[in-house]
N, CA, C and O of each residue as an XYZ file, in Angstrom:
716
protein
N      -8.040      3.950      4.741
C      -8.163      4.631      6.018
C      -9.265      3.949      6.813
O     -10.415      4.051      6.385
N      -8.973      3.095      8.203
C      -9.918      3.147      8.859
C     -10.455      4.256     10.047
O      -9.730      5.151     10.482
N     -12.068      3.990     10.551
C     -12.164      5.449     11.119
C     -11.319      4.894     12.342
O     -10.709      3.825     12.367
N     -11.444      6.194     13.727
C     -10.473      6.209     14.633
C      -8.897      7.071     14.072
O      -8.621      8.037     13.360
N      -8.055      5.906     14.995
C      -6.827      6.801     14.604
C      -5.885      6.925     13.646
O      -4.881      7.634     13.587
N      -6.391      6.067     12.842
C      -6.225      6.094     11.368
C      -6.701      7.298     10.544
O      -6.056      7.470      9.510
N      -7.489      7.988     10.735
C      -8.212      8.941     10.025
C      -6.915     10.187     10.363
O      -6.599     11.157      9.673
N      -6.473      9.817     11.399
C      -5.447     11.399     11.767
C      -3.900     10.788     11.163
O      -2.828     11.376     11.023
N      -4.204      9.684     10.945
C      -3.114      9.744     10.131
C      -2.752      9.709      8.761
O      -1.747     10.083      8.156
N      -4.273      8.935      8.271
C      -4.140      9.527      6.970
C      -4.149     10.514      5.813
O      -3.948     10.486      4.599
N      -4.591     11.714      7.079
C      -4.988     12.904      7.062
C      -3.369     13.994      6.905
O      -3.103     14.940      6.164
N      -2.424     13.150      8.195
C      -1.190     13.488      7.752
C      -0.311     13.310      6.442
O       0.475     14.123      5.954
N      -0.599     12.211      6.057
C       0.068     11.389      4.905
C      -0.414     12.104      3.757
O       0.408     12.636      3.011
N      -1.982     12.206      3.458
C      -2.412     13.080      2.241
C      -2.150     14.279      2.133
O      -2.259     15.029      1.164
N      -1.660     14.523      3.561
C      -1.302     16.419      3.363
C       0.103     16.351      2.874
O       0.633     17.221      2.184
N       0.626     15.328      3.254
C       2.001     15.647      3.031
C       2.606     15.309      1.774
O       3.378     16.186      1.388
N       2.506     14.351      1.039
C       1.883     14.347      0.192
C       1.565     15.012     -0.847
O       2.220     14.727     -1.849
N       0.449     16.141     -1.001
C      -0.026     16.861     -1.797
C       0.830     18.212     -1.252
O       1.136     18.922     -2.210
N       1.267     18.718     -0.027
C       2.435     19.153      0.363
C       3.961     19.355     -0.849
O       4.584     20.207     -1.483
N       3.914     17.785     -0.525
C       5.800     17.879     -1.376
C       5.301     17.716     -3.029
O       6.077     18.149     -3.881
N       4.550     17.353     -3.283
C       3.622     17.094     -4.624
C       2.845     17.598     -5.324
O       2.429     17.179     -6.405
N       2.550     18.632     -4.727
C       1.382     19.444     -5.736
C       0.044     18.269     -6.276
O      -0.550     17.349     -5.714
N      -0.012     18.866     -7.597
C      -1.308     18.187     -8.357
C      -0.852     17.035     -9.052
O      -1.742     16.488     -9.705
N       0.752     16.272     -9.132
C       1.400     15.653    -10.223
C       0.469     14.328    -10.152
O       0.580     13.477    -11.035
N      -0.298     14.195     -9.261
C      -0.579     12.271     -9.042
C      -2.005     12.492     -8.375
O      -2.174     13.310     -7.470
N      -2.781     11.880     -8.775
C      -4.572     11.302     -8.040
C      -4.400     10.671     -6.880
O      -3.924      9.536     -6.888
N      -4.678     11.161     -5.948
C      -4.823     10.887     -4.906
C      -5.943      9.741     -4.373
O      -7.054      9.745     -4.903
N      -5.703      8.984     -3.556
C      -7.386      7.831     -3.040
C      -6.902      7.548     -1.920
O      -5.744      7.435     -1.518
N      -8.061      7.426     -1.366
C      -8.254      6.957     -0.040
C      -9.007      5.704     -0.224
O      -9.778      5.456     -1.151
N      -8.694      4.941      0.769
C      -9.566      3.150      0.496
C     -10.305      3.630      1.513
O      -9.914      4.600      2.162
N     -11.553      2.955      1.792
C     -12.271      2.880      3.252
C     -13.075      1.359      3.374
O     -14.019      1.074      2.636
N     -12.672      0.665      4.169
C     -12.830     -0.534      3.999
C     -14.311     -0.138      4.660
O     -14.543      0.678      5.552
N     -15.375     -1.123      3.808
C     -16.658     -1.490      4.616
C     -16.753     -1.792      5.799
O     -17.571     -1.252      6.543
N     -15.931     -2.708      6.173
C     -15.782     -3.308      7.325
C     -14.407     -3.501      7.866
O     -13.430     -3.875      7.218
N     -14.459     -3.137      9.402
C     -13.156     -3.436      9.844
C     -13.438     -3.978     10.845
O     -14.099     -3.452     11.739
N     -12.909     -5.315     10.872
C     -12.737     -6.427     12.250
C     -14.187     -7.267     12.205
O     -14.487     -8.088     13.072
N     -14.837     -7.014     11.334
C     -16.441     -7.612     11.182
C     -17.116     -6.124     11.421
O     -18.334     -6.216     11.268
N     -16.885     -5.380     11.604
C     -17.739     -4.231     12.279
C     -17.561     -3.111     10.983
O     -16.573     -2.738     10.350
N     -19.033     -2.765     10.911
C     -19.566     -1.481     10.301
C     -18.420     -0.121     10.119
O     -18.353      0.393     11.235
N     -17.614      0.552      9.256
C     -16.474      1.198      9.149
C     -16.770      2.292      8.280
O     -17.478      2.091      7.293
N     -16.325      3.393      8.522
C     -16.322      4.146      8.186
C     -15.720      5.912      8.694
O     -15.739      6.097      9.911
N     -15.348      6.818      8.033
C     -14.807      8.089      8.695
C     -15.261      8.830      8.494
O     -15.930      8.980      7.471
N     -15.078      9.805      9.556
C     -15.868     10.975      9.969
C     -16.325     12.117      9.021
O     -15.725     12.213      7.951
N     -17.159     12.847      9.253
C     -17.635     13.531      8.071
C     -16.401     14.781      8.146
O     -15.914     15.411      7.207
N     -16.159     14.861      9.341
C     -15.141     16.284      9.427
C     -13.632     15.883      8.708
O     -12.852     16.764      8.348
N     -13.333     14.364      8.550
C     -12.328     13.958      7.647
C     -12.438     13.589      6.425
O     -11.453     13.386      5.715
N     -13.721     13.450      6.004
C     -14.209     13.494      5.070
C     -14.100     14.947      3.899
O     -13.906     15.124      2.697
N     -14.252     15.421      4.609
C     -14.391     17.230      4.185
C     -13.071     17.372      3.913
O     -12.679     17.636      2.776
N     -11.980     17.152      5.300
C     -11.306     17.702      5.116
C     -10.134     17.270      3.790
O      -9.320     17.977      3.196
N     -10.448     15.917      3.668
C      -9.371     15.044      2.290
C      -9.956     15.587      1.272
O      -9.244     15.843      0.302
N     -11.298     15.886      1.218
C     -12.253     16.576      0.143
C     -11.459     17.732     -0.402
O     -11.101     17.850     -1.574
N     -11.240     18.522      0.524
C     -10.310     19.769      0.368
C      -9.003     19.541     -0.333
O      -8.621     20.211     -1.292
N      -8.331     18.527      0.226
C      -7.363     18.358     -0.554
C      -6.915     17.567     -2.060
O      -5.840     17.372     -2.627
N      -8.423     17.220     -2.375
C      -8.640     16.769     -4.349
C      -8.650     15.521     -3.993
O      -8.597     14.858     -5.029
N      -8.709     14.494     -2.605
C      -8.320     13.234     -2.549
C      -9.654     12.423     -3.101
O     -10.594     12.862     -2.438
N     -10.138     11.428     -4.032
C     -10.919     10.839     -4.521
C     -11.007      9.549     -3.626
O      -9.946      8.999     -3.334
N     -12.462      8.908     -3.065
C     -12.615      7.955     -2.038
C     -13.447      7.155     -3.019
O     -14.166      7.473     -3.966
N     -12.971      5.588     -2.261
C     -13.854      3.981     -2.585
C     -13.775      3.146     -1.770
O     -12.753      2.789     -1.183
N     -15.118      2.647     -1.617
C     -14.787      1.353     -0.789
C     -14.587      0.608     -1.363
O     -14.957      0.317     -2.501
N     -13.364     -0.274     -0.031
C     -13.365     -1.731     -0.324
C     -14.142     -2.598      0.051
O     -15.284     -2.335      0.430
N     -13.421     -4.326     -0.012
C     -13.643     -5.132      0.697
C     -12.787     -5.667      0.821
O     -11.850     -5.632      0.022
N     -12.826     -6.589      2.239
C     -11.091     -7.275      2.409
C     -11.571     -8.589      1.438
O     -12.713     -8.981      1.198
N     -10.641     -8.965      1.107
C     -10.564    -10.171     -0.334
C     -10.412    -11.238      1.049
O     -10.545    -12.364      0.568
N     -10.307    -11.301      1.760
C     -10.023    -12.654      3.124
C     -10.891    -12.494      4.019
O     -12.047    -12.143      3.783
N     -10.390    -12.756      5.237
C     -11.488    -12.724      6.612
C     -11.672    -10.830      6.894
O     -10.998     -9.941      6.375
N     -12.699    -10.708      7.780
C     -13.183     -9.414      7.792
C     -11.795     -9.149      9.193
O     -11.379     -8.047      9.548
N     -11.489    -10.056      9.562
C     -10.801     -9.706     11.020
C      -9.402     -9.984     10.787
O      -8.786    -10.103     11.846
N      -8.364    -10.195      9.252
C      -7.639    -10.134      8.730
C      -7.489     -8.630      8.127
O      -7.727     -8.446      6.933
N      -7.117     -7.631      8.912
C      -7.021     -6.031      8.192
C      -6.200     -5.883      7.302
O      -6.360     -4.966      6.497
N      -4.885     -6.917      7.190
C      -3.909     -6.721      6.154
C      -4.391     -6.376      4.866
O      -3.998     -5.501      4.095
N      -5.779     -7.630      4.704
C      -6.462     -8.021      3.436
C      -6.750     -6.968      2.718
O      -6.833     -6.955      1.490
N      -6.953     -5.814      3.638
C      -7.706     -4.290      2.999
C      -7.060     -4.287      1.986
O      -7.384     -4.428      0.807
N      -5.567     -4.021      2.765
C      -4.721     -4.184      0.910
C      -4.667     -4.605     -0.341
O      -4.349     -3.962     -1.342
N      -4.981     -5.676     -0.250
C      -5.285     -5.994     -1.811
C      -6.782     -5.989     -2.333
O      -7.105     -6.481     -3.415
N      -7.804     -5.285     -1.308
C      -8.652     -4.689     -1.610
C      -8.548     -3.066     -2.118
O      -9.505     -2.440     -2.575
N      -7.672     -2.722     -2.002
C      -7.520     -1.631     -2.247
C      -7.020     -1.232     -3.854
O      -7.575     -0.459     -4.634
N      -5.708     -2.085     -4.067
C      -5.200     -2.609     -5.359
C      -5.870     -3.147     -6.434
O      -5.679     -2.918     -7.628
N      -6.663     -3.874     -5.919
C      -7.716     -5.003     -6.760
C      -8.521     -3.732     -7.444
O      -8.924     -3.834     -8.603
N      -8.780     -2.297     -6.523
C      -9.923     -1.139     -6.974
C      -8.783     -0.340     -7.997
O      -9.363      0.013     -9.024
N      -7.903     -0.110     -8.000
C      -6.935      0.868     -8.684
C      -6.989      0.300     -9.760
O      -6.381     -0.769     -9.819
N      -7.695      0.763    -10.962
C      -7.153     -0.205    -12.032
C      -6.770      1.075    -13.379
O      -6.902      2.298    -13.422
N      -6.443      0.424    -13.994
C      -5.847      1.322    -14.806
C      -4.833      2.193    -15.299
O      -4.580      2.512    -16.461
N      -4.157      2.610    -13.957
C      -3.218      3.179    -13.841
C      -1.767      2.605    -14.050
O      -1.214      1.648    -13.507
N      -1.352      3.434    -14.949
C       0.631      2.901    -15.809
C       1.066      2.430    -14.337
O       1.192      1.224    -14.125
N       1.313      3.433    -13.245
C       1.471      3.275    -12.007
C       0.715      3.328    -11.064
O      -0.457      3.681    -11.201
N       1.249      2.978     -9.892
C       0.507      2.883     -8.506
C       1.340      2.197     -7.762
O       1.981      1.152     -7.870
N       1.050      3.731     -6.316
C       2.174      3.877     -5.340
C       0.973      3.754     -4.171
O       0.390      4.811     -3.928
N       0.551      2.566     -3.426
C       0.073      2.023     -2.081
C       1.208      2.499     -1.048
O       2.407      2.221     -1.005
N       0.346      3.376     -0.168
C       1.361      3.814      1.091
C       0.186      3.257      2.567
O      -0.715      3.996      2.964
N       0.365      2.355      2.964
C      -0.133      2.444      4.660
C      -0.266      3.861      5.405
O       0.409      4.808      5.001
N      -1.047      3.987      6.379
C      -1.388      5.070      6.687
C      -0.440      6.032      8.107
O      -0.519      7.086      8.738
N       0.260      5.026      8.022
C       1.842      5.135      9.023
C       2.737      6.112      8.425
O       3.306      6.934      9.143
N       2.920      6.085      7.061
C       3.825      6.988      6.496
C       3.423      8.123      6.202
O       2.246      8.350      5.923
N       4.397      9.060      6.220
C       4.692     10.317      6.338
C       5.690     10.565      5.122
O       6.692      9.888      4.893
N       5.120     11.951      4.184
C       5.804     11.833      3.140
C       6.926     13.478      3.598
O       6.546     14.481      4.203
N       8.334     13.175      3.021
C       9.402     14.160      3.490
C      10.011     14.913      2.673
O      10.984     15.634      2.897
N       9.251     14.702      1.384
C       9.878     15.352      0.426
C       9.135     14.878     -0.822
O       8.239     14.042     -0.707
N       9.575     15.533     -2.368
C       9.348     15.145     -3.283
C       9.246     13.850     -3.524
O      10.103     13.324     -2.814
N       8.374     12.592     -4.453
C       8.357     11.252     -4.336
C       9.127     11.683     -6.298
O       8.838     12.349     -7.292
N      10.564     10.411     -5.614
C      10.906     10.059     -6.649
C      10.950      8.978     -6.853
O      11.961      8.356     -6.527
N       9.955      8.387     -7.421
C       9.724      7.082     -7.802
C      10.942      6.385     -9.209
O      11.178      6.846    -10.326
N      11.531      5.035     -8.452
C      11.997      5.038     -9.743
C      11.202      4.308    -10.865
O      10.042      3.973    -10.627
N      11.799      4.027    -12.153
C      11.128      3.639    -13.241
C      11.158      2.097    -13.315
O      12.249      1.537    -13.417
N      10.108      1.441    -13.272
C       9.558      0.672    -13.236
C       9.442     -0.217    -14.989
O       8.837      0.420    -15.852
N       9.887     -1.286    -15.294
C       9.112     -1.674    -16.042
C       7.930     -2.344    -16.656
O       7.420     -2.958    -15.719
N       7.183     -2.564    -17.790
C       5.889     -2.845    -17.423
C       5.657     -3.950    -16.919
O       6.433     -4.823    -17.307
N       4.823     -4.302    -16.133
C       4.255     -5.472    -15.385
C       5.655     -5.339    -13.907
O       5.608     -6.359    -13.221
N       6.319     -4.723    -13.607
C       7.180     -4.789    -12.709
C       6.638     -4.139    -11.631
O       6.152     -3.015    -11.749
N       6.681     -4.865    -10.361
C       6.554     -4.425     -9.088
C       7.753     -3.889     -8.164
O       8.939     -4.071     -8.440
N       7.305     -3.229     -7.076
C       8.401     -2.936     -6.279
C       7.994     -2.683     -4.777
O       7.377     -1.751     -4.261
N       8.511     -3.756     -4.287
C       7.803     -3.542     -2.729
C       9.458     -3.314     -1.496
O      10.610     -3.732     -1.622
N       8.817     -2.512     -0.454
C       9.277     -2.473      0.590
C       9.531     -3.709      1.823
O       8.534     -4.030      2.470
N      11.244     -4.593      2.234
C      11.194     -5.185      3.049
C      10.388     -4.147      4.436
O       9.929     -3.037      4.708
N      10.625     -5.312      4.883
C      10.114     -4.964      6.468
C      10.649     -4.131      6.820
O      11.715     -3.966      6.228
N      10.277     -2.953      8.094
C      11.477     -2.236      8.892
C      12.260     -3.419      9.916
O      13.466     -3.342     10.149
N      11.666     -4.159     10.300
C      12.312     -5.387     11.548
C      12.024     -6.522     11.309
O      11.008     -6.676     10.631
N      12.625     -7.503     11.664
C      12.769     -9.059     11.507
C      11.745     -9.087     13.074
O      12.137     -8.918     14.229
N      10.103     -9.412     12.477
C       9.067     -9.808     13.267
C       8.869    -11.031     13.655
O       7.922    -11.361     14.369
N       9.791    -11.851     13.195
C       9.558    -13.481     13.028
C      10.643    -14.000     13.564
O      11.728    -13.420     13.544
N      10.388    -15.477     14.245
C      11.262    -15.970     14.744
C      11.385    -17.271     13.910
O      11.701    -18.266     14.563
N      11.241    -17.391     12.931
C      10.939    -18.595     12.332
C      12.568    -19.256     12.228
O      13.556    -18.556     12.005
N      12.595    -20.510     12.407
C      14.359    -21.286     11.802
C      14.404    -21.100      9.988
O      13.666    -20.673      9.101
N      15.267    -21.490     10.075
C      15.809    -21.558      8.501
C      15.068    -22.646      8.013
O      14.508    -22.343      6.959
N      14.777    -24.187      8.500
C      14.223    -25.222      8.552
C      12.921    -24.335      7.799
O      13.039    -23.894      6.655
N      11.439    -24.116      8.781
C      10.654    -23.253      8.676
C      10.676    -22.374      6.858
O      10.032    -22.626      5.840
N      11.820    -21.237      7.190
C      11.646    -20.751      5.966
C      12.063    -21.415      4.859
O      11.246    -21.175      3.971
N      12.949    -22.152      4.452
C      12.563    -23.080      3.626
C      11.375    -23.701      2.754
O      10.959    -23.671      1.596
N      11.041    -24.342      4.117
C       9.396    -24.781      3.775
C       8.790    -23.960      3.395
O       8.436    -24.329      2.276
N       8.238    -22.629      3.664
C       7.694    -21.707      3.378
C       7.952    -21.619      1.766
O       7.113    -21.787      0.881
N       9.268    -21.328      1.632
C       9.433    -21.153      0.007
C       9.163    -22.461     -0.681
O       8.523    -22.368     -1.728
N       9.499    -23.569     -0.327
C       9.162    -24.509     -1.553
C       7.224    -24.527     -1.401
O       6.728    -24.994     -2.426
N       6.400    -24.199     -0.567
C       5.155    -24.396     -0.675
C       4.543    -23.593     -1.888
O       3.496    -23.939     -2.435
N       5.647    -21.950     -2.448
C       5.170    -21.552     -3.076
C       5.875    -21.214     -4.356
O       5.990    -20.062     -4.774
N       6.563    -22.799     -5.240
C       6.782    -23.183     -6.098
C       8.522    -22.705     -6.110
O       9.122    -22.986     -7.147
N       9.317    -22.007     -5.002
C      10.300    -21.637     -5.217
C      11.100    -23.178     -4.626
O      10.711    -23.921     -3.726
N      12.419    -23.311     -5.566
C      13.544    -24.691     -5.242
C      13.824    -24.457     -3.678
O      13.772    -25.349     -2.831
N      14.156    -22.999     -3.415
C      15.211    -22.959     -1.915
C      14.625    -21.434     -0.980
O      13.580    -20.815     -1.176
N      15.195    -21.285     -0.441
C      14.939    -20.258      0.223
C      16.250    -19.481     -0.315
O      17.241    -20.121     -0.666
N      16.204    -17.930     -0.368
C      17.178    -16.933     -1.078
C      18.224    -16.958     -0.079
O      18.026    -16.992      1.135
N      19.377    -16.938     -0.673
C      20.928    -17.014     -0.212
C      21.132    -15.890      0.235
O      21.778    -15.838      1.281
N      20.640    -14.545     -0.416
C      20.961    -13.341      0.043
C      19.722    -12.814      1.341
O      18.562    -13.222      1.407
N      20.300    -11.947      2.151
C      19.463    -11.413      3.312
C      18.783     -9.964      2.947
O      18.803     -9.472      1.819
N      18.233     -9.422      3.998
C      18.197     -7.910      3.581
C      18.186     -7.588      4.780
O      17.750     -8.304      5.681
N      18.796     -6.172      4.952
C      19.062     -5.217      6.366
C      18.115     -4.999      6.764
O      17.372     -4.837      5.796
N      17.523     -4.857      7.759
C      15.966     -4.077      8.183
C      16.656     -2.903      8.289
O      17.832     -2.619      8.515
N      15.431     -2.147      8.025
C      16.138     -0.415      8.655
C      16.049     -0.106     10.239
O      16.772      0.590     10.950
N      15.074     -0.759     10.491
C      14.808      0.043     11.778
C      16.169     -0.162     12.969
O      16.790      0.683     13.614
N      16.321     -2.133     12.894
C      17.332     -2.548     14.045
C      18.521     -3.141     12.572
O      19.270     -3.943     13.130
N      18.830     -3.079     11.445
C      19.713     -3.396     10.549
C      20.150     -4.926     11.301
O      21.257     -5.346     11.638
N      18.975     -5.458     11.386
C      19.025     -7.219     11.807
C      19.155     -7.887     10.054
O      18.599     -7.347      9.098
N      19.759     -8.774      9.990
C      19.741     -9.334      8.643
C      18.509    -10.318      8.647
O      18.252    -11.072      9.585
N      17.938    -10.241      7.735
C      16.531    -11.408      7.587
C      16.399    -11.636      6.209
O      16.901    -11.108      5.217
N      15.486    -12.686      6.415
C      15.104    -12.850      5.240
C      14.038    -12.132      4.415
O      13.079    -11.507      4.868
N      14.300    -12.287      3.358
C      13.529    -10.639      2.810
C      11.780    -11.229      2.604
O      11.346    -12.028      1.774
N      11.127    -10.566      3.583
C       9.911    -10.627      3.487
C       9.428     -9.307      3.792
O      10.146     -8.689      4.578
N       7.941     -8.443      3.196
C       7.486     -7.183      3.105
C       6.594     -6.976      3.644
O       5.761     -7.857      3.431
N       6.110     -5.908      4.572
C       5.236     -5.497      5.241
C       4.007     -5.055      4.668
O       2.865     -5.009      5.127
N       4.631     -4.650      3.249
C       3.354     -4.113      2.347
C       3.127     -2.826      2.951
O       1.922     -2.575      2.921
N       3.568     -2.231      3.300
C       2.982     -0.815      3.475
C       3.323      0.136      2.765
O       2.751      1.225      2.782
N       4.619     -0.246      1.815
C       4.624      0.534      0.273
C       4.674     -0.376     -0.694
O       5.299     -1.402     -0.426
N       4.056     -0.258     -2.030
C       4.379     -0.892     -3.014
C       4.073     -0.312     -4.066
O       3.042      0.358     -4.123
N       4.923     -0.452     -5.142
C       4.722      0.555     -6.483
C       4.291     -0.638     -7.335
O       4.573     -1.832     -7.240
N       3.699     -0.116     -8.001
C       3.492     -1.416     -9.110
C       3.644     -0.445    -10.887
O       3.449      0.771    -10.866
N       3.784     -0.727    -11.441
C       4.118     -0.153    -13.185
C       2.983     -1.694    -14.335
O       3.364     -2.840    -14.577
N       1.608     -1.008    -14.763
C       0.948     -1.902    -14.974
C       1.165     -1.643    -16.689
O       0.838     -2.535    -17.472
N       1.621     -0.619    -17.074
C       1.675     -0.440    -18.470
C       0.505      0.080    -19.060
O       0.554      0.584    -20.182
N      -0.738     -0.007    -18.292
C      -1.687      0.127    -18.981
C      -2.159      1.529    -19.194
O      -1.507      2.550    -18.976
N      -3.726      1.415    -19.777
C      -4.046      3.199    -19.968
C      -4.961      3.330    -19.161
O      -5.283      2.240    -18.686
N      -5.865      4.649    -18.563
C      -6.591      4.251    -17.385
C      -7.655      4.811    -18.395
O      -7.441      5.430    -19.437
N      -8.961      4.412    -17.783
C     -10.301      4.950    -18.257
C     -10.991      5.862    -16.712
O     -11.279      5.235    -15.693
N     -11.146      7.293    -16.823
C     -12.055      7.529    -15.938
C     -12.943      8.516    -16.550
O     -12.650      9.175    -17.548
N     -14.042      8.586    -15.907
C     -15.263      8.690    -16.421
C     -15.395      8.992    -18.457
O     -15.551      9.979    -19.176
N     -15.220      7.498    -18.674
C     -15.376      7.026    -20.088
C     -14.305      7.774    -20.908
O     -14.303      7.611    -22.128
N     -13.377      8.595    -20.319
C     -12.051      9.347    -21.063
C     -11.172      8.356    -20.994
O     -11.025      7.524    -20.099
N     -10.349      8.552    -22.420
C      -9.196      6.972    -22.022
C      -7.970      8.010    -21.751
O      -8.306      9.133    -22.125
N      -6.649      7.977    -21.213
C      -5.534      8.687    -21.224
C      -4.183      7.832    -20.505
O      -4.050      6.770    -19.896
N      -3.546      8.619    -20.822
C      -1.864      7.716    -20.105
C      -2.082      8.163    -18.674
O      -2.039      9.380    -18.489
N      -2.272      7.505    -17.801
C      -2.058      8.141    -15.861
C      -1.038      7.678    -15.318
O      -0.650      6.515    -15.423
N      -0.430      8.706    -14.582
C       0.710      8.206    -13.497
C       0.200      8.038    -12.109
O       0.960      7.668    -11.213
């Protein structure tokens, strides 16, 4: 969550959330140190109020440039440790119901394409892209966006991702299985 208008939305998301969810899953909020180079942080009255709802807070740091916000993300991930699972939601989403996550195996990830084809890149372009990062070709198959069901190539926004780490979590020096 950064402060501003992020705070009202992550405020939506955790309610909703603990809403369709009850107590089944630990809740966190990231708060990046810094956002854009600048001093970050949220309000005490949102503070309180995630307080209320059992949500547990940490800062990050962005793992890249301070003016790269994506980075938060895998500052955020990099802090989650322990957990069998972990479900990263951006602060855009809005939860509508029960989360049925499916089952994951261990070390298996699961991320969300894009809602829209943001890129204008040629085929030429994506290509290159894939062999820079050890892949032969670029993928034969497309994926639908949801938002405009444009066919693209499947690249992810990251604003959900499940991950299944297998592992056991340790918090405060207790070891146990966590979802």
């Amino acid at each position: 969550v950064h402060k501003g208008y992020l705070e009202m939305q992550g405020i939506i998301l955790a309610a909703s959330l603990k809403f369709y969810n009850s107590t089944d899953y630990d809740l966190f909020v990231a708060i990046p140190r810094f956002l854009g180079g600048v001093a970050n942080g949220i309000s005490k009255k949102t503070r309180v109020f995630l307080s209320r709802l059992g949500v547990n807070f940490f800062e990050i740091e962005n793992q890249f440039e301070h003016d790269y916000l994506i980075g938060n993300k895998f500052g955020c991930l990099n802090k989650i440790t322990g957990y069998k699972d972990t479900l990263f939601l951006d602060t855009d989403i809005i939860c509508v119901g029960e989360l049925n996550l499916p089952k994951l195996s261990e070390d298996q990830i699961a991320v969300k394409p894009a809602d829209r084809k943001t890129y204008t890149w040629s085929d030429d372009v994506w290509r290159s892209a894939y062999r820079e990062f050890a892949q032969t070709s670029a993928p034969e198959n497309r994926v639908d966006s949801s938002c405009f069901n444009e066919m693209m190539y499947p690249y992810y926004n990251a604003g959900v991702i499940y991950i299944n780490t297998g592992t056991k979590v340790k918090i405060n020096n207790k070891t146990k299985k966590k979802k």
